[in-house]
N, C-alpha and C positions, 0 to 999 in steps of 0.2 A: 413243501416243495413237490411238483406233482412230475412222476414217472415221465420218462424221457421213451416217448415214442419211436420206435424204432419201425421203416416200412422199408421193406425186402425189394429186387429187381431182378431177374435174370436175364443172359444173353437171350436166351434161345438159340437158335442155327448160330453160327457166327458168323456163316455163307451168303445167311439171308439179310432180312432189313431191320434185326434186332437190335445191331449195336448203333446206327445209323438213328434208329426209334432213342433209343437210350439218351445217345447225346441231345436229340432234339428235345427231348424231356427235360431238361436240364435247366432251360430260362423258366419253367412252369413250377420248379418246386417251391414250396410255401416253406421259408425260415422258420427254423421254432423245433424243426426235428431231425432225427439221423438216419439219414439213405442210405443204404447196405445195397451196392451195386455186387451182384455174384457173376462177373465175367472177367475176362481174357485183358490185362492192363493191354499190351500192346496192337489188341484189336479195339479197345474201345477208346485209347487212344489216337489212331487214325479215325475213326467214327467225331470223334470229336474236331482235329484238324479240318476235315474233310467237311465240317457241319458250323463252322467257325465259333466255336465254342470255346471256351478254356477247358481245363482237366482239372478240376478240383479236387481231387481224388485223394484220401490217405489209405493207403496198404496197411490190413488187418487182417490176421490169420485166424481170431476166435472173436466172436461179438463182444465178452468181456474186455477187450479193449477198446469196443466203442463208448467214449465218455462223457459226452455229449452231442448237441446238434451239430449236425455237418454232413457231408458225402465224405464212404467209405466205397472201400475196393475188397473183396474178398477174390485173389487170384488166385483159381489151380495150375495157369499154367502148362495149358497142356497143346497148346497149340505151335506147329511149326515155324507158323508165319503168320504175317497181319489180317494178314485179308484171306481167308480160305476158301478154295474151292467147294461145292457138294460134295462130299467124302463121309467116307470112315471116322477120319478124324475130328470132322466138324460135328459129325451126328454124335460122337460118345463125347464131345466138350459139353454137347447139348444139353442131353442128359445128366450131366456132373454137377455143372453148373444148378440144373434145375434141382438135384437130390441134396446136395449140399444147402440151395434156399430153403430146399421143405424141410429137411432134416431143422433147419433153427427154428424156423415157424414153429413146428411140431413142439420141439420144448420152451415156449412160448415167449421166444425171445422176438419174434414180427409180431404186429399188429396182423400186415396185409403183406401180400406178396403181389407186385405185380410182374406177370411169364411174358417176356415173347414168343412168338414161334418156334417150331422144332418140325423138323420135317416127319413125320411118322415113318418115311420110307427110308432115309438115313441112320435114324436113332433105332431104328426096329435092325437096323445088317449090326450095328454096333453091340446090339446086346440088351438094349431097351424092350422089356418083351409085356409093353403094353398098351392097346390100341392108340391108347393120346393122354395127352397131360391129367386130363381130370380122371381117367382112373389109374394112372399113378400117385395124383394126389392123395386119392381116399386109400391106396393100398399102403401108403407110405404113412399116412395118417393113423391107421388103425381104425378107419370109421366103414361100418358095413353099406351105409348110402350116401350118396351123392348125388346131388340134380345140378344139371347144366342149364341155365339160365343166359338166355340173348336180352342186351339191356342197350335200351336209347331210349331217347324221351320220346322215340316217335313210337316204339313198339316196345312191348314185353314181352317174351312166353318163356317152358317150360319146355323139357323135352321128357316122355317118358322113357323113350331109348335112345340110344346116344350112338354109339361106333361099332353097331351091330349091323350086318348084312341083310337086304330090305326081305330075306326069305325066313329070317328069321325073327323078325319082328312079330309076327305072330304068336308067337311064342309066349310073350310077356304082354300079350292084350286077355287080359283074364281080370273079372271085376274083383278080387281081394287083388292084387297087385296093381290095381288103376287107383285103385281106394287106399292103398298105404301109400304107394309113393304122393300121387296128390296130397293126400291128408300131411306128408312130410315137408312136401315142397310148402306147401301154405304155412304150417308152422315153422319153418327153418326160415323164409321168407319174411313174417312176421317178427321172428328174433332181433333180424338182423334192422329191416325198416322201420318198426316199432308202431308197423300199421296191416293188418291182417286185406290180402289181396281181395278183390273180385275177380273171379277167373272163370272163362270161356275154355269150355272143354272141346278138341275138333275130333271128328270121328275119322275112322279108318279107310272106310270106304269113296267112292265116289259119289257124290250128293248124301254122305254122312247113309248110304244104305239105301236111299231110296224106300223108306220102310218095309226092308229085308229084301228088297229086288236085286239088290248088290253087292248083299252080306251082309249078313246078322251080328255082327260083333255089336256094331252099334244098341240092336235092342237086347240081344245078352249080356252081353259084358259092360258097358259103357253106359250107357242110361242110368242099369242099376246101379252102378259105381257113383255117381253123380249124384243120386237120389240120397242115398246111405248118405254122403255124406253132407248133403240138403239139412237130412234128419238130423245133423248132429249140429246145425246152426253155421254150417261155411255158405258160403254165399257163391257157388258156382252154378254151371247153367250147362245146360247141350246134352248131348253131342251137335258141334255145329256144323254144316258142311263146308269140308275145307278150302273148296273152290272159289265158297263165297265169305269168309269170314276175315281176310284181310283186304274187301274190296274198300270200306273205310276203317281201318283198324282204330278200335281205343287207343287214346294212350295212356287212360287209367288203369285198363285192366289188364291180367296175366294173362297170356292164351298157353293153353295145356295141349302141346301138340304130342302127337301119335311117335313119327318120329324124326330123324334128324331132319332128313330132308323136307321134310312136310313144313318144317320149323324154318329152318336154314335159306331155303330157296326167296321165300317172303322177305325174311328178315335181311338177310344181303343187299337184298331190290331197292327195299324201303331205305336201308339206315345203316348200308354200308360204311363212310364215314365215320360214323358215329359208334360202330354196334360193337359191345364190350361181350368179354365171356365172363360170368359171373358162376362162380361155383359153391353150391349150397350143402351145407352139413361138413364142414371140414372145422374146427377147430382154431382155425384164421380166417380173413379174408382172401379172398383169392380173385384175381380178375387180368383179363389178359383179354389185348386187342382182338376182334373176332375178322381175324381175317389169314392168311398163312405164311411162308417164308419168303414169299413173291422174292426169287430169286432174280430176275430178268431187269429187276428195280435196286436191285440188295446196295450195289456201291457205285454206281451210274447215272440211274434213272432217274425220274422225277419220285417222290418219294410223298407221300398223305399220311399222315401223322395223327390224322382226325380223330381217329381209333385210341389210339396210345392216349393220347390226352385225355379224350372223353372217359379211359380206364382210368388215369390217375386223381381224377373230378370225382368219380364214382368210390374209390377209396376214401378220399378227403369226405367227400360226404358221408359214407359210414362210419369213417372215425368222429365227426361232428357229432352221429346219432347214438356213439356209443358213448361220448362224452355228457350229452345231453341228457343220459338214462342214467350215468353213475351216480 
């Protein structure tokens, strides 16, 4: 009899358009496994109402009472009212919610976890004291790296820094640190795909340096880093210049961007919709809509779901490739 799959969900805000995502997710699940919803019964049953969905829901306080396939509820309970405003209260549900998902994952009761939103300026007044979900996951995880990874079929990349302030980004453009994390990201990436990346490295500068007219990071740091690990049989390329390297992007290959934004701005443009946050080196799977709490949309607005789904597709498909490896 083969292991009963278990895949994780959290609120996120409960302010924003997580529980709303939740419920829409609900006609898309594939029978056969057991859902671990970590939110708020009375907010995610209005999300539901509001979404014309049923509540399938059973209330369970420890996974060992999950016993099979189905949707479950794991409730803290810590919210006022249904529907919450941007608050205090919505920001530290956020968080609970989200600590309590990692917290299972962690002793390896998920497969995947898939996170909504969380406002970083809410959960951060609450007591949250870390820049965004993915380095709470690796802190909570116990794992010293983690790469943030943008996923659609129309684009890939990598970021080397992630929720760092852009003055400090220089910081971490150093070729032993361009060349480990790379080197990480390609094998953490390979684990998981069970197929080793081609990947476009983009430089720092403006025209990737202009050959040192615009800053040398490129042929100090970055060249070398590429080369080294050319040597060692990875198949990456560049430094490319960044201006021009998403004007037709692959969408076989990985781009290894400098940082968030150099990543982020591309990637929004192209494959918003679609574009998943995929997080690498944690101990599960992890993947969450790439987009934020769009409050002004949360319980009103028109609502794109495109995201969420394309996260849930992207777990099914890694659990497919873990299946296919076993």
């Amino acid at each position: 009899m083969s292991k009963l799959t278990k895949l994780g969900f959290t609120l996120g805000d409960p302010a924003g358009v997580g529980p709303r995502l939740l419920a829409r997710l609900l006609p898309h699940l594939v029978p056969g496994h057991a859902y671990v919803f970590y939110a708020e019964e009375k907010t995610l049953r209005l999300a539901c109402r509001l979404e014309g969905v049923p509540f399938p829901f059973k209330k369970v306080e420890r996974l060992d009472e999950v016993k099979g396939p189905g949707l479950y509820l794991v409730d803290l309970n810590l919210l006022s009212r249904d529907r919450p405003e941007p608050s205090l209260e919505a920001g530290r549900a956020a968080a609970a919610y989200l600590a309590r998902g990692v917290a299972d994952a962690v002793k390896g009761e998920l497969f995947g976890l898939l996170t909504m939103p969380i406002s970083k300026l809410w959960a951060r007044r609450a007591g949250f004291s870390f820049p965004g979900q993915t380095e709470f996951l690796a802190h909570a995880s116990g794992v010293k790296r983690v790469a943030m990874v943008m996923y659609s079929g129309k684009l890939k990349l990598a970021l080397h820094t992630t929720h760092v302030p852009l003055r400090h980004v220089f910081n971490s453009i150093n070729k032993k640190e361009i060349e480990t994390k790379l080197r990480f990201v390609i094998n953490e990436w390979e684990k998981l795909f069970k197929v080793r990346p081609r990947v476009k490295v983009l430089g720092l500068n403006p025209h990737a340096g202009e050959g040192g007219e615009l800053g040398r990071e490129e042929l100090t740091e970055i060249r070398p880093a590429v080369e080294a690990l050319r040597a060692e049989g990875f198949e990456v390329e560049g430094p490319l210049p960044p201006d021009a390297a998403f004007v037709r992007p692959s969408s076989e290959a990985l781009y290894y961007c400098m940082y968030h934004d150099q990543g982020l701005a591309p990637f929004k443009a192209l494959a918003f919709d679609e574009g998943v946050n995929l997080t690498l080196g944690l101990p599960f799977v992890r993947v969450s809509p790439d987009h934020g709490t769009a409050y002004e949309v949360a319980w009103e607005g028109e609502l794109r779901e495109g995201a969420s789904v394309s996260a849930l597709r992207l777990l099914y498909h890694l659990l497919d490739l873990k299946a296919q490896g076993a």
